[in-house]
N, CA, C and O of each residue as an XYZ file, in Angstrom:
388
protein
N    -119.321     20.136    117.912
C    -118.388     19.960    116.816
C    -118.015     21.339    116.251
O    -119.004     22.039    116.035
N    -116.977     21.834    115.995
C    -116.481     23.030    115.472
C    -116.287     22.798    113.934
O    -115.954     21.727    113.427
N    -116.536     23.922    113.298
C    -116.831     23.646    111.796
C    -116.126     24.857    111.410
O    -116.844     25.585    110.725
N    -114.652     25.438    111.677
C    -113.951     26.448    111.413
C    -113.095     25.633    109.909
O    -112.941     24.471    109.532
N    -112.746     26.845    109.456
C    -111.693     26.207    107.811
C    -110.327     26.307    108.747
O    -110.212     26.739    109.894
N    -109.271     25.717    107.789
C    -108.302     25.354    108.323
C    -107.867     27.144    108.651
O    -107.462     27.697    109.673
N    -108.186     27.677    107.227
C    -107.217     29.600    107.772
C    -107.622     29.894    108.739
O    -106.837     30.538    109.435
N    -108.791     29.662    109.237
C    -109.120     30.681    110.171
C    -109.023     30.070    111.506
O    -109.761     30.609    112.330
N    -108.160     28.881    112.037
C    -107.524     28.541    113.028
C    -105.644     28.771    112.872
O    -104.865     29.075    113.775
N    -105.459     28.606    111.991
C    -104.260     29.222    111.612
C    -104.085     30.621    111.882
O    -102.910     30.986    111.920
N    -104.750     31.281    112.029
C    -105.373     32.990    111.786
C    -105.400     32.634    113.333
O    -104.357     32.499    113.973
N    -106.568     32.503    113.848
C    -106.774     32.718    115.131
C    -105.004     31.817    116.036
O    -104.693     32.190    117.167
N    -104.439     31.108    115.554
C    -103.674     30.688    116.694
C    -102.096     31.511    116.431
O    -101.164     31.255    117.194
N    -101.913     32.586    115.187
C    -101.357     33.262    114.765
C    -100.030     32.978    113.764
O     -98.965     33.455    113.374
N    -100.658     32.178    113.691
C     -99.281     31.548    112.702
C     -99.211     31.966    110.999
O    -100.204     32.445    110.452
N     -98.420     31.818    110.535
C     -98.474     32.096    109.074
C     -97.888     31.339    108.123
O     -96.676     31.130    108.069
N     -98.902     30.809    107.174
C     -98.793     30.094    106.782
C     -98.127     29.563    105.337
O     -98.268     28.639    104.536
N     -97.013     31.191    105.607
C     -96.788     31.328    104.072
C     -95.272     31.572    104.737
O     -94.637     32.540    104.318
N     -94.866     30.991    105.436
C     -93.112     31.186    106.239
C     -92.465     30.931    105.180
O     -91.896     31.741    104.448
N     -92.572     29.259    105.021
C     -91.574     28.454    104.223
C     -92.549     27.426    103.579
O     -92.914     26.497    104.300
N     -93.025     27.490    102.264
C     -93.228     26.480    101.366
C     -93.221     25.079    101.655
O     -94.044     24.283    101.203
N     -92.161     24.765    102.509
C     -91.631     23.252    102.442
C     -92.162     22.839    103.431
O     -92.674     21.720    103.384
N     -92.209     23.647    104.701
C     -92.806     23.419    105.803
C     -94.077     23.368    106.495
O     -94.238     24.453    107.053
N     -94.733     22.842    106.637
C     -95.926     22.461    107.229
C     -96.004     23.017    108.372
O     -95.574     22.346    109.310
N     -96.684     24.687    108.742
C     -96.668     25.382    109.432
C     -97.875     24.578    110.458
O     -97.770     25.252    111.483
N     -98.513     23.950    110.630
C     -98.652     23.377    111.396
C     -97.946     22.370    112.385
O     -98.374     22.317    113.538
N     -96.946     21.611    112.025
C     -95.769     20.758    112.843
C     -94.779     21.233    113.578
O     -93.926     20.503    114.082
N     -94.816     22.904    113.744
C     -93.596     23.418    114.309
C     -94.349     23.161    115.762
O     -95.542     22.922    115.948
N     -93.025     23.315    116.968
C     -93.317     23.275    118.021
C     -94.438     24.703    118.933
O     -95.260     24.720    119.850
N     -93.904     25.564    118.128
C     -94.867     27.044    118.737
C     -96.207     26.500    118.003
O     -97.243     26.553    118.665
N     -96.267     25.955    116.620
C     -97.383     26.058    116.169
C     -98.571     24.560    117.083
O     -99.790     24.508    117.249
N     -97.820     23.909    117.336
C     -98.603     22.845    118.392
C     -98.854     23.582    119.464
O    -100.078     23.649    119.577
N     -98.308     24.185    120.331
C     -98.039     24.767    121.785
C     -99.678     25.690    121.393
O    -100.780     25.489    121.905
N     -99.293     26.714    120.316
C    -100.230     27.017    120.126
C    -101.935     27.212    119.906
O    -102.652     28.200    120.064
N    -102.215     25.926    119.505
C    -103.307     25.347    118.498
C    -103.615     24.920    120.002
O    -104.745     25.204    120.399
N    -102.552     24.121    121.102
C    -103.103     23.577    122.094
C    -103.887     24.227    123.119
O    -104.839     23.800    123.772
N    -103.124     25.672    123.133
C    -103.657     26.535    124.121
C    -104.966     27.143    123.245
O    -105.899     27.613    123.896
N    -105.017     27.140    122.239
C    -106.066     27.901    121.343
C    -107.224     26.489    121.727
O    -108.210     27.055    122.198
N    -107.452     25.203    121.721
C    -108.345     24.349    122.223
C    -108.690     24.293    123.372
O    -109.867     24.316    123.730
N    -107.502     24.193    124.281
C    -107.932     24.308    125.882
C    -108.591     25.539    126.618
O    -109.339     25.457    127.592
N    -108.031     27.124    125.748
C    -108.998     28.088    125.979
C    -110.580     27.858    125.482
O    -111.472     27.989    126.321
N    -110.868     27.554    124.263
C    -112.192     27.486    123.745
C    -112.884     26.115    124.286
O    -114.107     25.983    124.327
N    -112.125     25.285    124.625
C    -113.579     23.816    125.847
C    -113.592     24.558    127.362
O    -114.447     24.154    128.149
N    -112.962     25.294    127.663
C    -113.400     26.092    128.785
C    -114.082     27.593    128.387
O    -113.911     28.522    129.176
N    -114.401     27.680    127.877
C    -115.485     29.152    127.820
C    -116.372     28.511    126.739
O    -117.245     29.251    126.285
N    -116.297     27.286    126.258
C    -117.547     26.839    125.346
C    -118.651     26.784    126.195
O    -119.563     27.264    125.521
N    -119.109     26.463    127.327
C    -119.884     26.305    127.793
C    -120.639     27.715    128.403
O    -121.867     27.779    128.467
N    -120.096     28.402    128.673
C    -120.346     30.165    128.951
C    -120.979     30.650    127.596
O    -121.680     31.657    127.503
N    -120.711     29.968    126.750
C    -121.253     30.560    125.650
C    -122.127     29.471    124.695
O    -122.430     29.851    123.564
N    -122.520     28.173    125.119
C    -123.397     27.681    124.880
C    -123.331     27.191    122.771
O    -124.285     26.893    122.053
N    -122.016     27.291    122.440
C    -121.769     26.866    121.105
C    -119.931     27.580    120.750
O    -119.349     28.644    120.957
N    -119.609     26.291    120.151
C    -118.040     26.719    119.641
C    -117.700     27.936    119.062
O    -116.794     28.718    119.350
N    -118.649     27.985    118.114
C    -118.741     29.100    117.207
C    -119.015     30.388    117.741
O    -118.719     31.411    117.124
N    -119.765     30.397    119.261
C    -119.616     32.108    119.900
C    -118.806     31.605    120.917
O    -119.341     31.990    121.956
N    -117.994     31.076    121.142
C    -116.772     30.881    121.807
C    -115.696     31.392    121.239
O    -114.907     31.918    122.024
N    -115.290     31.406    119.610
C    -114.462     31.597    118.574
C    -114.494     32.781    118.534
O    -113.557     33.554    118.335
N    -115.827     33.053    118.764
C    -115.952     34.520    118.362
C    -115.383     35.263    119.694
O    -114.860     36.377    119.673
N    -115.562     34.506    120.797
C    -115.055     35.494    121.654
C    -113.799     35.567    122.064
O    -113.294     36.428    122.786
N    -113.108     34.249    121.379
C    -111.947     34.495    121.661
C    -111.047     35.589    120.565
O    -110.032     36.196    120.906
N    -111.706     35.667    119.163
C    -111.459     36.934    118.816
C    -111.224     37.834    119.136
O    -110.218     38.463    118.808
N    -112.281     38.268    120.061
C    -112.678     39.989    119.615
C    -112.928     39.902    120.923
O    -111.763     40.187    121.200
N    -113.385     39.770    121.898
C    -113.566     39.886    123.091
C    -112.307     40.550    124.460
O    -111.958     39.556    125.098
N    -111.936     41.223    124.759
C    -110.758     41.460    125.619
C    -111.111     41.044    127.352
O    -112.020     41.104    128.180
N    -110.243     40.772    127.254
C    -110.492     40.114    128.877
C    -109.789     40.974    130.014
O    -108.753     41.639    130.008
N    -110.641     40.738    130.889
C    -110.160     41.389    132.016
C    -109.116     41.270    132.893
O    -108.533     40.273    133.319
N    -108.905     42.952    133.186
C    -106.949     43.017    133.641
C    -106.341     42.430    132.731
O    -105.312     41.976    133.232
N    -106.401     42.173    131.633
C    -105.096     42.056    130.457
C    -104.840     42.998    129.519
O    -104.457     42.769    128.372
N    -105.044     44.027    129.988
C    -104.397     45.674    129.331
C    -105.726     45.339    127.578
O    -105.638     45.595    126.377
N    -106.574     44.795    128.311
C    -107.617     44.779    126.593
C    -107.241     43.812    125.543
O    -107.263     44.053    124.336
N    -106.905     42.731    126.079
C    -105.928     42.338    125.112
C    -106.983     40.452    124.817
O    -107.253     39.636    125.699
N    -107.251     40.373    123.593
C    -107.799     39.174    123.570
C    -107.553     37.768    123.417
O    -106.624     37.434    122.681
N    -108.199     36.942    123.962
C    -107.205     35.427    124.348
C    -106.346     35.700    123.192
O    -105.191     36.120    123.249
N    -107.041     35.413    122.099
C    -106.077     35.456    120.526
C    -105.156     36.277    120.456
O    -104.314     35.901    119.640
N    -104.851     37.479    121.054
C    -103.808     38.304    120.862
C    -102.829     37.324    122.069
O    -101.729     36.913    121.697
N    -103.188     37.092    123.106
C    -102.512     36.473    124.148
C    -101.711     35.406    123.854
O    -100.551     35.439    124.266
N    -102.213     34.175    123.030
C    -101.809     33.575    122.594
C    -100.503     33.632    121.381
O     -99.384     33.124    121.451
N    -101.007     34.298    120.478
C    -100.489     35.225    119.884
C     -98.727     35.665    119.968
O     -97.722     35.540    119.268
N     -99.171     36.323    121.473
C     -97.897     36.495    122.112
C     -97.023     35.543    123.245
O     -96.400     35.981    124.212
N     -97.108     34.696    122.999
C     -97.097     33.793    124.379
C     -97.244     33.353    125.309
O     -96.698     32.421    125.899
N     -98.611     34.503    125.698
C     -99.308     34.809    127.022
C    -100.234     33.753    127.245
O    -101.002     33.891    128.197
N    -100.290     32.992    126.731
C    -101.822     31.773    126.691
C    -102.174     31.069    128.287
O    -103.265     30.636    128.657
N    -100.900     31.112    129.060
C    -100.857     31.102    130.696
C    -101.646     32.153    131.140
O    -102.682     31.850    131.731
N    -101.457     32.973    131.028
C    -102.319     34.402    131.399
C    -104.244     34.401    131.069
O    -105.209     34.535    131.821
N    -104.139     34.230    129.921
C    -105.232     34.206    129.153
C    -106.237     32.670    129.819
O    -107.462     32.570    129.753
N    -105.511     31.884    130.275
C    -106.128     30.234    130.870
C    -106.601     30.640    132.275
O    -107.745     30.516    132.710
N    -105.295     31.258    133.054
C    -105.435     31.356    134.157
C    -107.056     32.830    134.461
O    -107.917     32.677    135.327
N    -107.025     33.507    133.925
C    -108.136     34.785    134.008
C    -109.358     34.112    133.699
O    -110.328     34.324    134.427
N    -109.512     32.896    132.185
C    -111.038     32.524    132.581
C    -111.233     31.547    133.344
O    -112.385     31.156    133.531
N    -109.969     30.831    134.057
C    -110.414     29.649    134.950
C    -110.654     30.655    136.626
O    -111.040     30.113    137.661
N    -110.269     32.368    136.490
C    -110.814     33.169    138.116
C    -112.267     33.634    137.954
O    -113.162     33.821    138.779
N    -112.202     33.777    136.446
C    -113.932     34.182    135.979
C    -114.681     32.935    136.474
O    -115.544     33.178    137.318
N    -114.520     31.601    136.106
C    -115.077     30.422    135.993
C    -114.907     30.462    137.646
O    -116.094     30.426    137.973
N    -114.219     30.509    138.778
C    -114.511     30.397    140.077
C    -114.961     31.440    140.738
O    -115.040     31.300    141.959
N    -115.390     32.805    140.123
C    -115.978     33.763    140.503
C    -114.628     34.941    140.750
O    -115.127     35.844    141.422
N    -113.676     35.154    140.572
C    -112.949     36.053    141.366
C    -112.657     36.723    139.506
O    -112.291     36.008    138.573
N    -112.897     37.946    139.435
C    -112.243     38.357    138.477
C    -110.818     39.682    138.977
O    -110.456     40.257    140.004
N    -110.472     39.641    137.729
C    -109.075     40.254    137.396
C    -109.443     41.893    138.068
O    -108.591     42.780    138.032
């Protein structure tokens, strides 16, 4: 079970939550696309790391390999979340970047 506050998935999937008042920065289409790739990265490296919470953490701060240093969260971030899926599913079959 993941026990993150709402900012700090907002934070991690890069959105901001102070755009527009009216809008529920969660319902936009980037902000779903987002949040989705921000879940499907962290149930695949949850288990490498044996709890959500150092999964989170690594999708922080952690930079992954052959992506110019760049961490899932920044990846995502930028639209790269294909990139960022595809590198831990070559880690997860042994071939790295």
């Amino acid at each position: 079970m993941m026990t993150f506050s709402e900012a700090e998935i907002i934070a991690a999937a890069g959105l901001n939550p102070d755009a527009d008042p009216h809008i529920d920065p969660m319902r936009s289409e980037t902000a779903q696309r987002r949040l989705r790739n921000l879940v499907e990265i962290l149930n695949k490296v949850k288990a490498r790391f044996g709890s959500a919470t150092l999964a989170f953490a690594w999708y922080r701060s952690e930079a992954m390999l052959g992506l110019s240093g760049k961490t899932a969260m920044k990846l995502v971030r930028e639209g790269r979340a294909g990139e960022a899926i595809a590198s831990v599913d070559a880690v997860d079959a042994g071939f790295h970047n």
